[in-house]
N, C-alpha and C positions, 0 to 999 in steps of 0.2 A: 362558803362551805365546800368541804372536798368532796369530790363522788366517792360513792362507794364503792368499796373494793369487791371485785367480781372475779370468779375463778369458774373453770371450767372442767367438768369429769368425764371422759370418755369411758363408756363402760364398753370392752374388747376382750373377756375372759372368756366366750364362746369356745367352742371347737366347731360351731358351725358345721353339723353332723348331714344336716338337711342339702345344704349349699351344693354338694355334686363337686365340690372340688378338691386340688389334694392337701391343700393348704387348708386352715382355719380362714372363714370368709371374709373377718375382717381385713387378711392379709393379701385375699385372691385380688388380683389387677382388675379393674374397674377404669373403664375410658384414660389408661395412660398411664397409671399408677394404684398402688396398694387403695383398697376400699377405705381403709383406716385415714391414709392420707388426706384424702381430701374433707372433712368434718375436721381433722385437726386442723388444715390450713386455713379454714374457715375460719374456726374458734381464733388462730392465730394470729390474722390482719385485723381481727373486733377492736378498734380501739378501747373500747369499753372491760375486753379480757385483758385481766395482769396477769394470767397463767391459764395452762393445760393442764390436766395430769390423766394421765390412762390407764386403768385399770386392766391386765391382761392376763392371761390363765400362767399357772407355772410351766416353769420350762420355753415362754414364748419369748423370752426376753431378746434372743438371737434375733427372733423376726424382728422385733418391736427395733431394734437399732439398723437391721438392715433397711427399714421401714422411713422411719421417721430419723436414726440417728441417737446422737444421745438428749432424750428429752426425758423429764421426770414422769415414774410412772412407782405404781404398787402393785401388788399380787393379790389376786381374786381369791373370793370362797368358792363355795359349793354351788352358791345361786345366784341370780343375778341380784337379789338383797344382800347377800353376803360380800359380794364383789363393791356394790356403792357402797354400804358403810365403812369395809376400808379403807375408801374413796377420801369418803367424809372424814373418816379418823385422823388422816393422813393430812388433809387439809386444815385440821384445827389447827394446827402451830402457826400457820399463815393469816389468821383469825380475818376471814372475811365475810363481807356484809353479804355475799349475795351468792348463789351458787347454779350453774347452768347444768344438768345432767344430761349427756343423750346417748344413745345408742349408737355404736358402729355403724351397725348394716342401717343406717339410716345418711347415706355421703353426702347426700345434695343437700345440703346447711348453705341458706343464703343470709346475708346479713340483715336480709329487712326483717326476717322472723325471731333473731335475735333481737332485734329494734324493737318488737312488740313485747317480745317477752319482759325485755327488763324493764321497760315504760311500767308494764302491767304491775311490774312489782314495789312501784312506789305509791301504790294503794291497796296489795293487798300481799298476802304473806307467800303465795303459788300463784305460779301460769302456767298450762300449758297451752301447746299450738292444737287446734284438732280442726277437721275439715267435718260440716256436715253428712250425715249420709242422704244420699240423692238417690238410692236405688230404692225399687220396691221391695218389701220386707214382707215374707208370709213365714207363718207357722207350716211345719210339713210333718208326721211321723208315720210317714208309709203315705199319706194321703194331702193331698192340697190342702190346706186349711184357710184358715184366715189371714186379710192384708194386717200387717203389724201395722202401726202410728210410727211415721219418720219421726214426729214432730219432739226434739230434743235428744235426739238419739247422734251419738257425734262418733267418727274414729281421730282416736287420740293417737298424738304422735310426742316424738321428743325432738329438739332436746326439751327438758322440764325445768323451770325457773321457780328457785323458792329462793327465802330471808335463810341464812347458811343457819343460824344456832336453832331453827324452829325446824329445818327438816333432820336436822343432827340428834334433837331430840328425839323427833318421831322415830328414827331409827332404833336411839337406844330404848326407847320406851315400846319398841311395837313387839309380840310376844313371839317368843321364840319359835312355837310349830305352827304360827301361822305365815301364809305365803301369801305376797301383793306381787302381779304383775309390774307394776310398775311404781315408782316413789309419789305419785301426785295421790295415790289413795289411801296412803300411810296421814300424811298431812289433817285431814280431816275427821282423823278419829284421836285429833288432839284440840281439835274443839274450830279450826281455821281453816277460813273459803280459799276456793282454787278459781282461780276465775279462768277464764276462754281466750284466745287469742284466735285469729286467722293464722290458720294452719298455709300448708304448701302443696301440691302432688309432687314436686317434685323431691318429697322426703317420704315416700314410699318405703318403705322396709322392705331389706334385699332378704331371703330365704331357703328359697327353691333354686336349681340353675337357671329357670325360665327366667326368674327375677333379674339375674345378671344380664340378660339379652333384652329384656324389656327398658332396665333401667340406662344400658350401652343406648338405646334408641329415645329414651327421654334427655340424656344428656348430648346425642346427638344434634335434635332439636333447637337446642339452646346455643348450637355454635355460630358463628358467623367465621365466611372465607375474608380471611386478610392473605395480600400477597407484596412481595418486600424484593430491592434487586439488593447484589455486591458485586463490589468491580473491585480488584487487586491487580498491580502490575509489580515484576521481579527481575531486575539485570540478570543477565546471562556471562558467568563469568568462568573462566576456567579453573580447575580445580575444587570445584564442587562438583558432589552429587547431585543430581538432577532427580527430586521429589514432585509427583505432578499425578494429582486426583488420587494420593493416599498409595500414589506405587510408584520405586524408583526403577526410573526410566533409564537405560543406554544410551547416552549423547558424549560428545566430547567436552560437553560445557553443562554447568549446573546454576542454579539460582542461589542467587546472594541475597541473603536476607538475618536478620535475627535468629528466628528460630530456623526450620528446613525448609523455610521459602517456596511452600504449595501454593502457588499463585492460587490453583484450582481449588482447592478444600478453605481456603480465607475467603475466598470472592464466596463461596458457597456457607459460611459461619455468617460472612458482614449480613447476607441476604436473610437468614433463620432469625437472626440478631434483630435486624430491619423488622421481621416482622411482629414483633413482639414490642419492639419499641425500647430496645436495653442498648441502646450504644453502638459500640462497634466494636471488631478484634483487640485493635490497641486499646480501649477502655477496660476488658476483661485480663487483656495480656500485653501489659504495656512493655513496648521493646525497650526500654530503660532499666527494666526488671530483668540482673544476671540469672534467675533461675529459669526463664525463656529461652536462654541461648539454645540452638540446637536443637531446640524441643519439636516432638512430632506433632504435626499439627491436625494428627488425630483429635489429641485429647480435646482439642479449640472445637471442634466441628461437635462433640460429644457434648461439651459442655452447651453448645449451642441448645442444643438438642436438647438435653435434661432441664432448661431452664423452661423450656415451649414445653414438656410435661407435666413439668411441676406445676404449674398451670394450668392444667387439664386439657392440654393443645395437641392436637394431629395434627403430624406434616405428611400433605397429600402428594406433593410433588417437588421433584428441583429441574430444573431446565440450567445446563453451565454448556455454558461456549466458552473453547480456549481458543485464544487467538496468536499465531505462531507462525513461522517459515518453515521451523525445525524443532521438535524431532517430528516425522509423521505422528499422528494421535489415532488415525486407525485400529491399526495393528494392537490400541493400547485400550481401544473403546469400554469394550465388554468388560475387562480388568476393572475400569476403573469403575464403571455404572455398578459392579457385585461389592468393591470396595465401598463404593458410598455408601449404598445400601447396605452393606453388613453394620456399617456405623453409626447408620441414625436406627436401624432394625426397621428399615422398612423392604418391600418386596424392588426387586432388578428393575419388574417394569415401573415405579413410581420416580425412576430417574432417566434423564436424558441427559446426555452427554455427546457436545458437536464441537467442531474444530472449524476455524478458515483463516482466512488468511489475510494480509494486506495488499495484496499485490504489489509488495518488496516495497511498500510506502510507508515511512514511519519508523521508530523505534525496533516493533517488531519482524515489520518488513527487513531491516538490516541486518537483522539476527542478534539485536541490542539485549531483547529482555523476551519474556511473555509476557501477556494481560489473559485477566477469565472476566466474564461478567455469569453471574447466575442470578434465577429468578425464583424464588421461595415460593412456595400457597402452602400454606396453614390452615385450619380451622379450628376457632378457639373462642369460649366463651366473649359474650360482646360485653 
């Protein structure tokens, strides 16, 4: 038998008025990258998900591609009922069995909550995730009153899992000037149970600006320090420019390489590279590939970089040692530590940059080539 087919709706048509930022929340940066990115990148590694699609307010289509790029998405109504059946409209042509709804401001989507949910739905037509309430509950109207009964009292979260033609229905069937928070209450005033899943904390719903610092410090939590080296070595030949830690240097001899032969900013890519576990420079930027030639090996250390984001990964630190006769690297220090750091956009002091020598022993000692070794730390989900 084949699985069923599963599709997934990000509803992101907010303006996120509460949020304290200048952007729509779903757009504002959250631990590395746009809030929106990280629920879609979820939904996206799901083996289980054949598709995305994201619901977003008019006019936000600019974010949405600076965002995610070109991914399929539709334009919202008025509400956030208005905005999923779109969703859903949009999705009938792809006719599938199953449909996962969530919210933006909800980023921390881990796959075991997706696991439960669609388990849940091969016995019943709705899941949501919701977490018990554990706090004390009183009635108050001006005065203390009475303790409420926790007992069956739950907060509900998304994403929300239904059978795709039964919450399709409820939408067109559920009456026009009535308003549901959320799709899982539509469902049972078409006659069908929603059953419970284990919920998460760490799919809190981001709101207020507090939320954004609360939720930076939940997903901090979650990181583990990985750290990575890269060693690069470059002939010293005449007639080249001399490119060394993203600034060219004054020498009478330059490094021969494929691209601009930055011994310094390669040894400092293999190591970012290392720590993520993706290869090395020549795997991303094979020197067999004519559109390398010459190329600044900025955009290598960048692309490092954005891969360890995309991933929801901090780089804490780089420690790079060049090792040289010539040119001095002093005079070149401070240059290169605000270059690095302008590049991966971390602060001057998160890089160190030292220099020594061989005592004229060696390749470099002879004034052959340079070598860099640098040493990465990361922190990044385990």
């Amino acid at each position: 038998m084949s699985s069923p087919k599963t599709y997934a709706i990000i509803v992101a048509a907010g303006q996120g008025l509460r949020s304290g930022s200048a952007l729509p929340k779903q757009f504002a940066p959250l631990a590395g990258k746009p809030l929106l990115a990280h629920s879609h990148a979820a939904f996206a590694a799901h083996p289980a998900i054949a598709g995305v699609l994201v619901v977003i307010g008019a006019g936000q289509e600019a974010l949405l591609a600076e965002t995610l790029g070109d991914v399929p998405f539709v334009i919202g109504g008025m509400t956030r009922r208005d905005s999923v059946c779109n969703g859903l409209q949009a999705l009938a042509a792809e006719a599938p069995d199953r449909v996962l709804i969530h919210d933006a401001a909800r980023p921390f989507l881990s796959a075991d909550v997706i696991d439960r949910l669609l388990a849940a739905l091969d016995s019943d037509v709705a899941a949501i995730p919701a977490l018990a309430v554990a706090d004390t509950l009183v009635r108050h109207d001006g005065t203390l009153g009475e303790t409420v009964s926790r007992d069956h009292l739950y907060r509900v979260q998304t994403p929300q899992a239904f059978r795709f033609a039964e919450v399709l229905a409820a939408h067109r069937d559920w009456p026009e000037h009535a308003e549901a928070t959320d799709d899982a209450q539509m469902v049972p005033r078409s006659g069908y149970n929603v059953s419970i899943v284990q919920g998460d904390p760490m799919l809190e719903k981001i709101t207020h600006p507090s939320d954004f610092a609360a939720a930076e410090a939940r997903h901090a939590a979650t990181l583990r320090v990985r750290t990575a080296t890269g060693y690069d070595v470059h002939r010293l030949v005449e007639g080249e420019e001399l490119w060394l830690g993203g600034l060219l240097i004054p020498h009478d001899k330059g490094l021969s390489g494929h691209s601009d032969a930055d011994v310094a900013l390669h040894a400092v890519t293999d190591a970012l590279l290392g720590t993520i576990a993706d290869g090395d420079i020549g795997m991303h930027f094979p020197p067999s590939d004519p559109q390398w030639r010459g190329a600044n090996s900025a955009q290598f250390l960048q692309h490092a970089a954005t891969l360890i984001a995309r991933r929801g990964g901090i780089i804490d630190f780089i420690d790079l040692t060049i090792i040289c006769e010539a040119p001095k690297i002093g005079p070149h220090r401070e240059g290169m530590r605000a270059r690095i750091a302008d590049l991966l956009q971390v602060a001057p002091g998160q890089i160190s940059v030292k220099a020594t020598t061989t005592e004229r022993l060696g390749f470099t000692g002879r004034g052959e080539g340079i070598a860099a070794q640098a040493v990465a730390t990361i922190r990044i989900a385990a």
